[in-house]
C-alpha positions, 0 to 999 in steps of 0.5 A: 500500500503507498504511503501517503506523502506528508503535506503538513506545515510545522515549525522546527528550529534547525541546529547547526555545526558547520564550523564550532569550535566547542566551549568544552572541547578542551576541558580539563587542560587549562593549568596543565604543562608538560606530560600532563598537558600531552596525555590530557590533549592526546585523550580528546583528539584521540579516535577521530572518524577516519577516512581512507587515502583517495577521500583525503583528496575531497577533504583537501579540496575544502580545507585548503580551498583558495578563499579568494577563488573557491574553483581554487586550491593552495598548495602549501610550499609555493602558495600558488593557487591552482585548480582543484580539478587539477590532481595527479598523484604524479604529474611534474606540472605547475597547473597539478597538485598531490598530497604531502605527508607533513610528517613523512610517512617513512619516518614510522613506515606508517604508508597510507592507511587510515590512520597516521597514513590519511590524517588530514590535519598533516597532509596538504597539497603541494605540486609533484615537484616540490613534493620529490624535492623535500622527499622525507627529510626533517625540517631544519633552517638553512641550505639553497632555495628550491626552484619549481619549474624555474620559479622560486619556492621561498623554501630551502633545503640541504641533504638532510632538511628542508625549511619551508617558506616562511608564511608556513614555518608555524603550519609545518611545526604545529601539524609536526607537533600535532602527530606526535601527541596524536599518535603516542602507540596505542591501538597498533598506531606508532608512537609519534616523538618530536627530537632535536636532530636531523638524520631521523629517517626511518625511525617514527621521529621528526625533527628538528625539535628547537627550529618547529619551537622557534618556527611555531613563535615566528609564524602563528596562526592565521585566518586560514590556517584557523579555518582549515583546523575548522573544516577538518574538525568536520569530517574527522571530528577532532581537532589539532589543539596547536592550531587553537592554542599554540601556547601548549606547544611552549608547555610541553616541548618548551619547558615553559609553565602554565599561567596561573590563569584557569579557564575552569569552564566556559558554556554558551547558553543556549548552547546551540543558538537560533535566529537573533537569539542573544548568547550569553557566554559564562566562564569560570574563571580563577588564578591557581596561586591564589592572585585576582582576576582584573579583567575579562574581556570578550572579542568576538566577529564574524570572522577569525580574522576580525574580533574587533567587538569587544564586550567587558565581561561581568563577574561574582566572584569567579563567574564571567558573564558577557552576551554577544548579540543575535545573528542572523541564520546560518552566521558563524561567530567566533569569539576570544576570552582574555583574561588578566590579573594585571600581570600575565593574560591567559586567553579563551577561544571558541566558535558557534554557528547560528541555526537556520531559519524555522522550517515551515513547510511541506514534507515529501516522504522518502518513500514518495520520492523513490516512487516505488520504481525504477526512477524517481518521479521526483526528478528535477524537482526541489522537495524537503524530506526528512529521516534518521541519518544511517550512514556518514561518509563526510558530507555524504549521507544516506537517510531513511524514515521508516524500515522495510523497502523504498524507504531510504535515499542518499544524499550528495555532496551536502556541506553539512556533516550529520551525524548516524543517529541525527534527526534531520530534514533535508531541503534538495533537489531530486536527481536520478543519477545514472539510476541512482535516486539521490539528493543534490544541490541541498539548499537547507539543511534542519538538524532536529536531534541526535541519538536517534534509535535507528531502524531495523535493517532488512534481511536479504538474501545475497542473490535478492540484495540488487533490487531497486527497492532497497536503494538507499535502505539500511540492509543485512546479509546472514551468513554470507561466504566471502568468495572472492575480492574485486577492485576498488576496495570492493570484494564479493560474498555469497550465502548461496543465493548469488553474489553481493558486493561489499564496499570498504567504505571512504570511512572503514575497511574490513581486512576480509579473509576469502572462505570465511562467513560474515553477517554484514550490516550497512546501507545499500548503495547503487553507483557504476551500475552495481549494488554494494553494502557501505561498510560504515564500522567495525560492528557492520561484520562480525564474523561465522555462522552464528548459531547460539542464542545470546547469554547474559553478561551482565544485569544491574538494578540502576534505579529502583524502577529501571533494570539494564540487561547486558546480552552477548550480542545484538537482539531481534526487536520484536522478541526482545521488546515483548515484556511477556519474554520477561519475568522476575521472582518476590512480586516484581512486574516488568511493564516495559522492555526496550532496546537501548537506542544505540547499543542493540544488546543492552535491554532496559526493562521497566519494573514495579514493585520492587524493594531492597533485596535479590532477585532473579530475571527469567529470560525465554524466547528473546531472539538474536539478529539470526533467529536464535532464542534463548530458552529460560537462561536466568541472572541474578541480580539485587537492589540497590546495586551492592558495589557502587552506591554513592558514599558521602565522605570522598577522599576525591574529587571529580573534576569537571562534573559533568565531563566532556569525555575527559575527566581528572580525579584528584585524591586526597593526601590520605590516599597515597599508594596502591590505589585501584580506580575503576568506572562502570556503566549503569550496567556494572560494566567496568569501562575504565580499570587503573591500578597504582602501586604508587600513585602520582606526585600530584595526586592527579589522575586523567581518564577518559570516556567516549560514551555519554551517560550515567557512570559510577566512579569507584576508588578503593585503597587499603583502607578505604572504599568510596563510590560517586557518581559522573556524568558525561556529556 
């Protein structure tokens, strides 16, 4: 039966993050130097979206793109502007341009892979013969002037280092600094060290350490090189802290000490502004060696290159408040603090993009737009739709409003970078792109929420898979063989029904293994006249024939109402959301089951009637994602959760609370050695475990969590056990 298409006029206020420079990013560092200071900025840039070699290309095309002609690209050691189109990874041309690994990747063998090998804060584009001439020498001042093509460069180079032109000098060190705190040897990635010497080839060095300090004081960084940190931040989702805050290469190479100003923390209220809405930007502001703030002093514009608005923040005590005014839609603001005690100044910086204009109007659904056909009846034509982001490549995403067939659609070449799970509505037109439906030209983009459930995939048989009903369509193969491999990162699988094809993706690739069988998840695109699956993350292939039904790993009573289920694997919705597959022992009613919205093996069950003591869940009938049901497995658990309830004498503090993925815990002076420190999930998950057999100096210790949500944090010593609760943001 057709869906009807959806005429309704509704208000939707659109939030925006095309260029942000988050007031939280950097929590937690403000007041560190040295190792602290590294570890600290290590943690946050660390796991960005990463993307394979050929998409560096896209990423370069926008990041470095000519400001004064966007046709244009600038390459980064002559400063010529050359057509974008123009790329060859080869060509001795002055008219074409590669890519440069900064930090050559020779120096740790590291090649193109993802990771260090397509990390796009380090790699810029330069034209072949400059590219071979700096080849992988270290940077260094000195040696003779570099011609390209009988043109002066402005970089000098000897045997063993190569010296940059001069409006460059800082962008070279602080993308060379970058690395190595980026990549310190965790997760199978080198570890990345800056050294005072030349002559460092193959080893996983770069130097030369004083000429990048001298080179990152001489040359700080501009309007372009800030924006450039701003487009990558949008399609890697990290961003290159030196570029921010350049002062931290002096504290931690430099042997410089962190000011006695501390940012504590800054927020933007509302955090995501709209149309005319007055910002009020609040700082917690304080001096570490017990001295006054003076001043502080907002300078914000519409441009990094311009804060010339100035707004005298007021404070009580500590608590800075100023208030930039309403912008127009779409409008980036960018904004400073500085801060004085008379004596030395600390400064502040962040960013904030205005959202769009209410959205007032008429949806077509994404099912009307496919038209349950070969070809979209909607071709040529401007329509908003609106879906659940199941796929990001960038600023390429695929949409979907609903499960089952035709309910799915891609989205081109956008500028906008949702997220999976985000709830938006597309303005765009229509196209049918050799068969292809798909939307382009996107006029305005609406981001509703995020963290959104996603929906279920379809199960299709690998002979079935190449079916224009689920283009677009998030789809899953059971059990198929690996058969063999093709070109273009593409290799081909077969549950005996025929072949399918499987794409390691722009942004994952999956080291497949012919003869072994995989259960794929991802959505289903169509491009040079063939369907493959988008392989989006490592959880889109798991790997055998999955013919156990799940166990329970974990169970805890979070509230007195809220029980959470930790299964082995993802479930089948429909069995695992029926409450009669449930039941507890002493009087207990579970009255609502549901799958958690991202994490498809956690259930939380809604109880009733339940007091302090043990209990025991009964689980029958709940399916995985291949059929297989559990048949009357049982856990015990107890209320309240005996382990980590909160106790209200600390010998710690948790600093920030609530945290951004990066958090310090700071113990008291009774607690000295042998400290176990461990962090649960409100499953009783353990996510983070540390062990001290001396704890350090400082009594300060950083961790880290990536996932948003209630934890509990417990520190145990010899004569102690305390609990508390954290929440991250």
């Amino acid at each position: 039966m057709k869906k009807i298409s959806l005429f309704i006029s509704f208000l939707i206020f659109s939030f925006n993050s095309i260029v942000a420079q988050p007031a939280d990013y950097y929590n937690g560092t403000s007041g560190l130097d040295g190792a602290a200071l590294k570890t600290a900025l290590h943690n946050i840039i660390d796991g960005h979206t990463q993307y394979q070699y050929s998409t560096v290309k896209q990423i370069l095309k926008l990041s470095d793109e000519d400001p004064n002609n966007p046709d244009n690209i600038i390459l980064l050691y002559t400063g010529w502007s050359i057509p974008k189109s123009n790329f060859a990874s080869n060509l001795d041309s002055l008219n074409y341009w590669n890519r440069e690994h900064v930090w050559a990747k020779s120096h740790g063998d590291f090649g193109t892979d993802p990771g260090p090998g397509t990390d796009a804060h380090a790699i810029r584009p330069v034209d072949a013969t400059v590219n071979s001439a700096r080849s992988y020498k270290d940077f260094d001042n000195g040696g003779s002037e570099v011609y390209d093509n009988g043109l002066p460069t402005g970089c000098y180079s000897d045997n063993d280092s190569w010296e940059p032109r001069d409006e460059v000098k800082g962008d070279v060190a602080r993308m060379i600094f970058y690395m190595a705190t980026r990549y310190e040897g965790t997760n199978g990635e080198p570890d990345l060290e800056v050294v005072d010497y030349v002559n460092t080839y193959p080893m996983p060095e770069h130097g030369k350490l004083s000429t990048l300090l001298q080179w990152n004081l001489q040359d700080p960084p501009d309007e372009f090189e800030k924006n450039r940190n701003d487009m990558v931040f949008n399609w890697q989702h990290n961003r290159n802290p030196f570029v921010d805050y350049p002062e931290f290469i002096e504290y931690i190479w430099n042997n410089v000490s962190a000011g006695p100003i501390i940012f504590n923390s800054v927020s933007l209220d509302p955090a995501q502004p709209i149309v005319n809405d007055p910002v009020e930007i609040a700082g917690e502001i304080s001096q570490n060696n017990g001295g006054t703030i003076n001043s502080a002093t907002v300078y914000w514009g519409l441009s990094w290159g311009d804060l010339s608005n100035t707004i005298v923040m007021t404070n009580s005590g500590s608590n800075y408040i100023a208030q930039i005014p309403g912008q127009a839609a779409l409008t980036n603001v960018y904004y400073k603090i500085v801060a004085s005690d008379g004596s030395t100044d600390n400064t502040f910086f962040g960013s904030y993009t205005v959202g769009n204009e209410p959205f007032s109007g008429t949806l077509t659904s994404i099912y009307d737009i496919q038209g349950q056909a070969g070809s979209t009846p909607y071709a040529g034509a401007q329509i908003s739709t609106t879906g659940i982001v199941t796929g990001a490549f960038g600023s390429n995403f695929f949409i979907q409003d609903g499960p089952g067939a035709w309910n799915g659609v891609y989205v081109y070449n956008s500028g906008y970078f949702p997220q999976i799970g985000d709830s938006v509505i597309v303005s765009a037109e229509v196209d049918e792109y050799y068969d292809m439906t798909e939307l382009k030209n996107v006029t305005a983009f609406y981001h509703i929420s995020s963290y959104n459930m996603l929906p279920e995939p379809v199960v299709v048989a690998t002979g079935s898979m190449q079916d224009e009903q689920y283009e677009g369509v998030v789809v899953r193969l059971n059990n198929a063989t690996c058969v063999r491999d093709t070109a273009f990162g593409m290799w081909i699988v077969n549950d005996g029904s025929g072949d399918a094809l499987i794409h390691n993706s722009s942004i994952y690739s999956f080291d497949y293994v012919i003869g072994n069988v995989y259960t794929i998840t991802g959505p289903l695109n169509y491009d040079f006249g063939e369907f493959k699956i988008e392989l989006r993350s490592e959880e889109d292939v798991t790997a055998g024939i999955d013919s156990e039904a799940p166990s329970i790993n974990s169970i805890q009573a979070a509230t007195q109402t809220i029980v959470n289920v930790n299964f082995s694997e993802d479930l089948e919705a429909t069995s695992a959301e029926n409450v009669n597959n449930y039941s507890i022992n002493n009087g207990v009613t579970v009255v609502d089951a549901s799958l958690h919205a991202f994490d498809k093996s956690k259930m939380i069950l809604t109880v009733s009637g339940m007091v302090e003591g043990s209990y025991t869940l009964t689980v029958d009938n709940v399916e995985d994602l291949a059929g297989n049901a559990v048949n009357n497995i049982q856990a015990n658990f107890s209320y309240p959760y005996n382990g980590i309830d909160e106790n209200e004498n600390l010998s710690f503090n948790i600093y920030p609370n609530p945290a951004h993925n990066l958090f310090f815990i700071k113990l008291n002076d009774d607690i000295q050695n042998e400290v176990l420190i461990q962090i649960f999930d409100v499953t009783g998950r353990i996510v983070e475990y540390e062990k001290y057999d001396i704890v350090p100096i400082d009594n300060l210790l950083h961790f880290t969590v990536k996932e948003k949500g209630l934890y509990f944090v417990r520190v145990q010593s010899k004569n102690k056990n305390m609990s508390t609760k954290l929440i991250i943001e």
